[in-house]
Structure formats: C-alpha cells, structure tokens
C-alpha positions in Angstrom: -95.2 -46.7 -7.8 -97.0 -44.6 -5.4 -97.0 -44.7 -1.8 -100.2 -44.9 0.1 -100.8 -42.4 3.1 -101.2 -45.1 5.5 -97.5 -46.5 4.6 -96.2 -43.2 5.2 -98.2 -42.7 8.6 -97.1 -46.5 9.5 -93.1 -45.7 8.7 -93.5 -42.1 11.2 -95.5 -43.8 13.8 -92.7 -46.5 14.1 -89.8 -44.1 14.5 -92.2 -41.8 16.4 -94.3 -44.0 18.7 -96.0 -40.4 20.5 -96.6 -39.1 17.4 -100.3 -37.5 16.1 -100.2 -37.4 12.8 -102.3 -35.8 9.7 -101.6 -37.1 6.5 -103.2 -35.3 3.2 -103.0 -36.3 -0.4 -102.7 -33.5 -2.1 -103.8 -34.0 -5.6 -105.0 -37.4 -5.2 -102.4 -39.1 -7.0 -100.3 -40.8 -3.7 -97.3 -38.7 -5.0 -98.1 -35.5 -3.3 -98.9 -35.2 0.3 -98.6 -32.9 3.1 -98.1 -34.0 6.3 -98.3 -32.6 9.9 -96.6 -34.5 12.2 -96.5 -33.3 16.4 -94.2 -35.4 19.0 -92.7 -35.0 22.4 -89.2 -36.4 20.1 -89.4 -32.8 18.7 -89.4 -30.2 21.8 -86.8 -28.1 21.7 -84.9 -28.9 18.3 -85.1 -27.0 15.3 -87.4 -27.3 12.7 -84.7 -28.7 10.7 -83.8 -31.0 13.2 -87.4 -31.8 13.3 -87.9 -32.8 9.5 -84.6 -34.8 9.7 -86.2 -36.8 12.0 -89.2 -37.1 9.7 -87.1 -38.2 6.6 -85.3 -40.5 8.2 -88.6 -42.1 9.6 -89.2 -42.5 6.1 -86.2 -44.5 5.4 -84.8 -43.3 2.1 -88.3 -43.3 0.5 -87.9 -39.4 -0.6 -87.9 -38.4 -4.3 -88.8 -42.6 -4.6 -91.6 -44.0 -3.9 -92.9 -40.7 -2.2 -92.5 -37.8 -5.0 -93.5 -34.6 -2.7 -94.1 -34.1 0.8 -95.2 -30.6 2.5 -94.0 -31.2 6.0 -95.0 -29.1 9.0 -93.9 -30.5 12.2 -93.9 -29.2 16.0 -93.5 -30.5 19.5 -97.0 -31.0 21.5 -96.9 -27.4 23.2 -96.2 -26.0 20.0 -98.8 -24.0 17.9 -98.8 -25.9 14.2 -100.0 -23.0 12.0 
C-alpha cells in the first residue's frame, strides 16, 4: 500500500522537530518521492550520516510501504543544490 507524502513528512518532522521539509511525488503513484529535508540535527555530519538519520525517522518503512525515495538533505547554512 502506498504511503501518502504527508505520513512521510509527519514520521521526519517527529524525529526532526527543526526540520523544513519538501516532499515531492514523483510519478504520482505514492511510491516514488523525492524529498529534501534541512535541520540544525544535520550540521557538521556527513551526508551519510545525514540520510541515516532520515531512514531511521522513517522507522523501517523503506522498500515497504515507501518503494523509492530521492533524498537530498543539508544543515540550515548549507546550500541544497
């Protein structure tokens, strides 16, 4: 079953109280999003470190109820290309 983009935004905001967040559905199906996600929680890790953070937000939900997500993330000084 898909996941709806507000779920998704819900599940990061709680894990991420600071966070802005931009959630797109890619092909309109609520499998595919892409996501950009800025927080304070994020300054000086890697971006691995940062999308760990992200996943885990999302509790498991990965390759589940949420098929694909494109994930950009970056602390608030950071530029998000």
């Amino acid at each position: 079953m898909p996941m709806a983009a507000d779920d998704i935004e819900a599940l990061i905001r709680a894990a991420l109280p600071d966070a802005r967040i931009e959630i797109i559905d890619l092909r309109g199906d609520g499998d595919h999003y892409a996501a950009t996600v800025t927080s304070a929680a994020f300054a000086g890790l890697p971006r691995v470190r940062q999308h760990q953070l992200v996943y885990r937000a999302l509790g498991g939900r990965m390759g589940g109820e949420l098929h694909a997500l494109q994930l950009t993330t970056a602390a608030p000084q950071e530029q998000v290309i």
